[in-house]
GUVO-543684 format. One record per residue (C-alpha): residue in one letter; x, y, z; residue number from 1. Coordinates in nm, 2 decimals, always signed. Example, Ala and Ser with C-alpha at 12.3 -4.5 7.8 and 13.67 -1.06 7.14 Angstrom:
residues 2
 residuo     xx     yy     zz num
       A  +1.23  -0.45  +0.78   1
       S  +1.37  -0.11  +0.71   2
This chain:
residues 143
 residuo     xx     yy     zz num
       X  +0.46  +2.95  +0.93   1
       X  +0.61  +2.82  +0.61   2
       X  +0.41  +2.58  +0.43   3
       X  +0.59  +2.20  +0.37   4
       X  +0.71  +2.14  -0.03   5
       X  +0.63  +1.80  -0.01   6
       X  +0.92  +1.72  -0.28   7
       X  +1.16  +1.85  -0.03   8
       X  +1.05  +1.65  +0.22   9
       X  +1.04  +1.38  +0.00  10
       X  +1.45  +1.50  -0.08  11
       X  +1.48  +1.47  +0.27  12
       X  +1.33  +1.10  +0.36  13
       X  +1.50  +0.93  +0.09  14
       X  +1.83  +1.04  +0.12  15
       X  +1.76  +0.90  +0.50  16
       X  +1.58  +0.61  +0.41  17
       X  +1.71  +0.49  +0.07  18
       X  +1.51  +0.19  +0.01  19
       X  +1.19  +0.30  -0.16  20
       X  +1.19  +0.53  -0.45  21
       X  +0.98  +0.85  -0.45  22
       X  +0.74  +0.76  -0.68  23
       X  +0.64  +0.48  -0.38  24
       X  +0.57  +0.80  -0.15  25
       X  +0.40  +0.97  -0.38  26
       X  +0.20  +0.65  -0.50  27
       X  +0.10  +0.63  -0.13  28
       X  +0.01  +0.98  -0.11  29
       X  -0.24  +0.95  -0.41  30
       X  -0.40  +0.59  -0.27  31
       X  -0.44  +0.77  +0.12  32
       X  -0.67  +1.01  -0.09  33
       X  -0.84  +0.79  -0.29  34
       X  -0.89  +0.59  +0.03  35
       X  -1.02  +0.88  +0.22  36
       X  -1.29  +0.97  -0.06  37
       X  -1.39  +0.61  -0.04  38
       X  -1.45  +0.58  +0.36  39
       X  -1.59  +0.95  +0.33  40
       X  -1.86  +0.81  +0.09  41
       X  -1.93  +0.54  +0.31  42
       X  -1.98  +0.77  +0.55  43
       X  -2.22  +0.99  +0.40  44
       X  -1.93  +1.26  +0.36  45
       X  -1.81  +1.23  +0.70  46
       X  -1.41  +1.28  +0.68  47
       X  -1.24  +1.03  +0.97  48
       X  -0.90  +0.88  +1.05  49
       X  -0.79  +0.59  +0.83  50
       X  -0.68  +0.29  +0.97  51
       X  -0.32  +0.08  +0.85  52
       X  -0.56  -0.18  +0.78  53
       X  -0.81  +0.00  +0.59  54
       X  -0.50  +0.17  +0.42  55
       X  -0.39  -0.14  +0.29  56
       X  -0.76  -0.17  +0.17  57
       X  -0.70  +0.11  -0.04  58
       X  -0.38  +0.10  -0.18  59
       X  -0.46  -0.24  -0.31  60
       X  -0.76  -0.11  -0.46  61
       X  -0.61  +0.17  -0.62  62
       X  -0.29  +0.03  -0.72  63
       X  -0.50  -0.27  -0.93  64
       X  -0.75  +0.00  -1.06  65
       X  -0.43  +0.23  -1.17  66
       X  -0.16  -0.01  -1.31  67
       X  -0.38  -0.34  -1.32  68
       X  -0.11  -0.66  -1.40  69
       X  +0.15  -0.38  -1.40  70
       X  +0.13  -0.34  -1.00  71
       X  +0.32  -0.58  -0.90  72
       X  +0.64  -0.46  -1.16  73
       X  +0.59  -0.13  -1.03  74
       X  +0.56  -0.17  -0.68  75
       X  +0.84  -0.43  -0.72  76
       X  +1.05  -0.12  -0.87  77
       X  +0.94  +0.11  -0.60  78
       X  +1.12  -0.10  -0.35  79
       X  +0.77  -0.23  -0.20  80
       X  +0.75  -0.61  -0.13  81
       X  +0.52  -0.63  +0.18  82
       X  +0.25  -0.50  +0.32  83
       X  +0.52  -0.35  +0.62  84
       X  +0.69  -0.21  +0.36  85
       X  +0.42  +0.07  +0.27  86
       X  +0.41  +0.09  +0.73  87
       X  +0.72  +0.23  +0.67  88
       X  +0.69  +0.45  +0.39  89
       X  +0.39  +0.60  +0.60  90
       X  +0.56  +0.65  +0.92  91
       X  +0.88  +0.77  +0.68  92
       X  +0.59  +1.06  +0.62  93
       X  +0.40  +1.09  +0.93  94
       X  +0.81  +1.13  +1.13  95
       X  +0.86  +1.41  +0.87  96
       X  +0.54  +1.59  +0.93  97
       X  +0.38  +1.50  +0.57  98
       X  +0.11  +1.27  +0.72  99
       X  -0.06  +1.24  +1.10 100
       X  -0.14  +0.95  +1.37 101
       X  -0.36  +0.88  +1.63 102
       X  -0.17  +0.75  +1.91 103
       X  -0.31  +0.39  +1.83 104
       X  -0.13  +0.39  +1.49 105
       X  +0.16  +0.17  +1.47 106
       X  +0.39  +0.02  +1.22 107
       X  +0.28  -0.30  +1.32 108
       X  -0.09  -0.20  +1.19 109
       X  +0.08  -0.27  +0.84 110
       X  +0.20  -0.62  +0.95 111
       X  -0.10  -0.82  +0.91 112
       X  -0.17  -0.72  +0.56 113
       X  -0.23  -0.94  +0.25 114
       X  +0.00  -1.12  +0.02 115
       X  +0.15  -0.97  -0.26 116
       X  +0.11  -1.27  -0.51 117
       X  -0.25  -1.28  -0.38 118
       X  -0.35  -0.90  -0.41 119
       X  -0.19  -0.82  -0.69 120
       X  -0.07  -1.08  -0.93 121
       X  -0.36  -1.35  -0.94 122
       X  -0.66  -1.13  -0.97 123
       X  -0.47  -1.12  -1.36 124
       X  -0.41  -1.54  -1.35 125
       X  -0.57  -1.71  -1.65 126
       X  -0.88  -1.98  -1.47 127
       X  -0.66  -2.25  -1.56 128
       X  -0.35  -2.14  -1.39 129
       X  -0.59  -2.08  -1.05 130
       X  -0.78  -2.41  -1.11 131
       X  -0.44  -2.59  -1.11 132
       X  -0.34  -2.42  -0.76 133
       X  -0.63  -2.49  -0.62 134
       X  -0.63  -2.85  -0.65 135
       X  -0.29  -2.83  -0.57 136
       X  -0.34  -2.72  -0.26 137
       X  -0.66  -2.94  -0.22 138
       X  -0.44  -3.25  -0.30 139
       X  -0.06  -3.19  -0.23 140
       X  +0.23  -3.34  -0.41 141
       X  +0.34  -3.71  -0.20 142
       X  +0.73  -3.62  -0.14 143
């Protein structure tokens, strides 16, 4: 059996699905490993299935400890504004045979994910910017 180029299939999924870039797929690719050595340590070396939650775990992890206050430019470049958005660059990969599912996994596990502001733009907020939403949202504007 011939072994999968993963540039070809990436060839392949964009020309299908147009509206992320490769780099997203292969950013994806590199935070599903660094998520997997992360659970495996957990796990005293034990290699399991990843979640879409705990995916979402990583990705935020990695992307802030990669490109730090320049995630949310890139991943804005990328095409990738929610957390659905990397569901369907993984099921892009697990439909073309470059990533596998349990039967449980959905696109819908990617649904419930964080905010993009949240996860990857105020961790970089000067205190006083966060102090002032804070309070805003403690005491409201009166219309």
């Amino acid at each position: 059996m011939q072994e999968v180029n993963f540039d070809e299939m990436l060839d392949a999924i964009v020309e299908r699905d147009p509206r992320f870039q490769r780099d997203a797929y292969h950013f994806v690719r590199e935070a599903l490993d660094y998520t997997q050595k992360l659970i495996s340590k957990e796990n005293k070396g034990n290699v399991r299935h990843i979640t879409g939650q705990e995916l979402l775990g990583g990705l935020r992890q990695y992307a802030l400890h990669q490109y730090g206050p320049m995630t949310s430019t890139l991943l804005e470049e990328w095409g990738i504004r929610t957390c659905g958005h990397f569901g369907e660059i993984v099921f892009n990969m697990v439909e073309t045979g470059l990533l596998a599912k349990t039967e449980k996994d959905t696109r819908d596990d990617f649904q419930t994910g964080y905010d993009f502001v949240d996860a990857f733009q105020k961790p970089y907020w000067p205190q006083a910017k966060l102090a002032s939403e804070i309070q805003t949202a403690i005491n409201p504007p009166t219309p």
